[in-house]
C-alpha positions in Angstrom: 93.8 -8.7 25.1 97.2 -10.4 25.0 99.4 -10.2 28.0 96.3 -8.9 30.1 96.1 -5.5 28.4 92.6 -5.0 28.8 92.0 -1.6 28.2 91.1 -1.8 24.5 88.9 -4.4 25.1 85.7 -2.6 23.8 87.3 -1.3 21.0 87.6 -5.2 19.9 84.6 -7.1 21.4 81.4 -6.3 19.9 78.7 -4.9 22.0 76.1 -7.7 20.9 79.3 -10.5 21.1 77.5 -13.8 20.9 79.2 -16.1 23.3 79.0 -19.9 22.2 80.6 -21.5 25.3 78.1 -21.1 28.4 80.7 -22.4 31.3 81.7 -18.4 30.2 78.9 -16.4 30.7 76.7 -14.7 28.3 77.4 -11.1 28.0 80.6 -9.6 26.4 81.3 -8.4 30.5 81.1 -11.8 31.6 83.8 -13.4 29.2 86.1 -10.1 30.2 85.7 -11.2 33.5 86.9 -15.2 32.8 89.7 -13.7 31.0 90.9 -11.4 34.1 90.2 -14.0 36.5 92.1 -17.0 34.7 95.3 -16.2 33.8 94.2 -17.0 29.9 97.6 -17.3 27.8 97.7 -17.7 24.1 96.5 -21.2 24.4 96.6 -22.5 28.3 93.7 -21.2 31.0 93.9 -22.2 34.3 90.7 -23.0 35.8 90.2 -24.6 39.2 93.5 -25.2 39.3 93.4 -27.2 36.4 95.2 -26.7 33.6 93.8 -26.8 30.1 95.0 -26.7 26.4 92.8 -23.5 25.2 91.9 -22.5 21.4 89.2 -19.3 20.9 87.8 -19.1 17.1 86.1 -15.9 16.3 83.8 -14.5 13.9 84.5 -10.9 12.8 82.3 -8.4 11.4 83.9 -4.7 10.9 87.0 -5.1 12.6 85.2 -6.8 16.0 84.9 -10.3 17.5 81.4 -10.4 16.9 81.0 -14.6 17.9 83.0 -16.3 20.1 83.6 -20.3 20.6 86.2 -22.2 23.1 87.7 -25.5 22.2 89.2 -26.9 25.5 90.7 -29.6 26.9 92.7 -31.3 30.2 96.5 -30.8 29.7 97.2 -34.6 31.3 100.4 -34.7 33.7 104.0 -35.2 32.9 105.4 -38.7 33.1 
């Protein structure tokens, strides 16, 4: 999923993914969708036109993301 390449998405996200942050959706197809409509980098998302410092932590099970949390926060302005 790195640098937007989306295509081998199912091959890494679980069918029954178990998504822990709700502000994403529930299903597997709605956290795709965050991810191709927020400009999600290694560790920034832009959101509202906010931007915010971005961690995911996974749970695996064989070879898929099978649970999937967010840690977030506000990147405050430059002085």
């Amino acid at each position: 999923m790195q640098n937007h390449h989306f295509d081998r998405f199912d091959d890494y996200v679980s069918q029954d993914l178990f998504q822990h942050d709700a502000s994403l959706g529930k299903t597997r197809e709605d956290w795709k969708t965050y991810l191709q409509d927020h400009q999600v980098t290694y560790s920034q998302v832009f959101a509202d036109a906010v931007a915010y410092a971005y961690f995911d932590v996974f749970r695996l099970a064989n070879g898929q993301i099978v649970e999937h949390y967010t840690n977030k926060e506000v990147v405050p302005d430059r002085l």
